[in-house]
C-alpha positions in Angstrom: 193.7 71.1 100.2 196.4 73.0 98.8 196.4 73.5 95.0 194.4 75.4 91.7 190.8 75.4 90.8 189.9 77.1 88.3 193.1 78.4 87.7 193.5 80.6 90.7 195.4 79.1 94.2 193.4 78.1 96.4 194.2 76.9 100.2 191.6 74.9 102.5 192.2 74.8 105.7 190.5 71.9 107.5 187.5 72.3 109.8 187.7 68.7 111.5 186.9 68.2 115.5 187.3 65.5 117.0 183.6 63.4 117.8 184.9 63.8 121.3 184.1 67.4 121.6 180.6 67.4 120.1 177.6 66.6 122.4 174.6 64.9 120.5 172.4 65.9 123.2 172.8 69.7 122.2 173.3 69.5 118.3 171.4 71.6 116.6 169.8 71.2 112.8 169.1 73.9 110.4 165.6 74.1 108.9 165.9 73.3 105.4 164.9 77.1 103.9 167.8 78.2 106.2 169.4 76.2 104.0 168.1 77.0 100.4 169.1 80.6 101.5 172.1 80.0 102.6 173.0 77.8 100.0 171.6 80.1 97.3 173.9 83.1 99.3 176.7 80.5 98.8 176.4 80.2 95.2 175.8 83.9 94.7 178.8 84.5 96.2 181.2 81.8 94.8 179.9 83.4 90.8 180.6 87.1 92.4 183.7 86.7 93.1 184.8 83.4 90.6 185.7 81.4 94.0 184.8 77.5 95.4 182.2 77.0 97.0 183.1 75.0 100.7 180.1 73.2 102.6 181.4 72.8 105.8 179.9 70.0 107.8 180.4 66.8 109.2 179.1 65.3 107.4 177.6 67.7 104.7 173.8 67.1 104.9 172.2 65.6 101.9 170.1 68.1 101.6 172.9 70.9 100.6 174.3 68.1 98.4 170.9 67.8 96.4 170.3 71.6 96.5 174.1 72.3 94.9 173.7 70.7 92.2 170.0 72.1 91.6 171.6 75.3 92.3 174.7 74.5 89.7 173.1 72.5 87.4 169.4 72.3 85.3 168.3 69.3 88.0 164.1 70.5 89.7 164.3 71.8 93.1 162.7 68.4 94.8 161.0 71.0 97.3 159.9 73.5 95.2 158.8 72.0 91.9 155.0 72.3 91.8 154.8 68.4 91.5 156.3 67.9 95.2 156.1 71.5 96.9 152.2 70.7 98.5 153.2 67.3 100.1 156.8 68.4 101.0 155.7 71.6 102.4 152.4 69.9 104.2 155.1 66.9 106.0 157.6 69.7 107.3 154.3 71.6 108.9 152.7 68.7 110.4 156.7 67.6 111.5 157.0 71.2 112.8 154.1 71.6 114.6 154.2 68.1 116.2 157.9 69.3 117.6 156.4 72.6 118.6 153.5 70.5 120.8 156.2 67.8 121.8 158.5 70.8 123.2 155.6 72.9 124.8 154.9 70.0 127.0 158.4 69.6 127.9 159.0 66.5 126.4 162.7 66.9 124.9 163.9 65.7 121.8 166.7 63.8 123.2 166.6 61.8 126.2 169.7 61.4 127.9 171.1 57.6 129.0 169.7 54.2 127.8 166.4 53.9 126.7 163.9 51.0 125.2 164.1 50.1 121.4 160.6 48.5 121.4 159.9 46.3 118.4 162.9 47.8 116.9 165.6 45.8 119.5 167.8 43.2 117.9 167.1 39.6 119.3 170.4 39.3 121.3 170.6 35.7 123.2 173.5 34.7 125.2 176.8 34.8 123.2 178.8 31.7 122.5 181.2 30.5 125.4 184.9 31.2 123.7 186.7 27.6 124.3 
């Protein structure tokens, strides 16, 4: 993007890779207060200095979506407001510390090559002979 926001000139370069460089099996996620703080950095910033703010990403989680527009707007935090923070905040421990145990006895998070669906595989019969 090449144009004004705001009134000042602004030029955004583009971030894209190709999928064909990116690895699943090493992606890497970042914990959700990483991203209220960076996020809230992002914001403090942008008002410092009057500029955009850019989330990068692809695509841009919908966690930094929700937490822009708390951070820009009078919306709750969903994962701070008293009303949510004890069951939001008990889910990600339990979810941590089951990951933690999962990783401490070296079971990965990925596992590489085809692997069974259980009850969640499609019913796939023969297909159709083409005539």
């Amino acid at each position: 993007f090449e144009g004004e926001i705001a009134g000042k000139l602004v030029k955004i370069e583009s971030l894209y890779r190709d999928r064909s460089t990116k690895d699943p099996h090493t992606a890497k996620h970042d914990d959700i207060f990483v991203k209220m703080a960076s996020l809230t950095a992002k914001v403090a910033e942008a008002a410092r200095n009057k500029t955009p703010i850019r989330l990068t990403g692809c695509p841009v989680s919908v966690a930094e979506q929700v937490l822009l527009l708390v951070a820009t707007s009078n919306v709750k935090n969903p994962i701070l407001h008293p009303e949510n923070a004890w069951r939001f905040n008990k889910a990600y421990l339990q979810w941590r510390g089951t990951t933690a145990a999962q990783r401490l006895r070296g079971k990965p998070y990925q596992v590489h090559g085809a692997c069974s669906r259980g009850e969640a595989a499609p019913d796939v019969g023969t297909p159709a002979a083409e005539e």
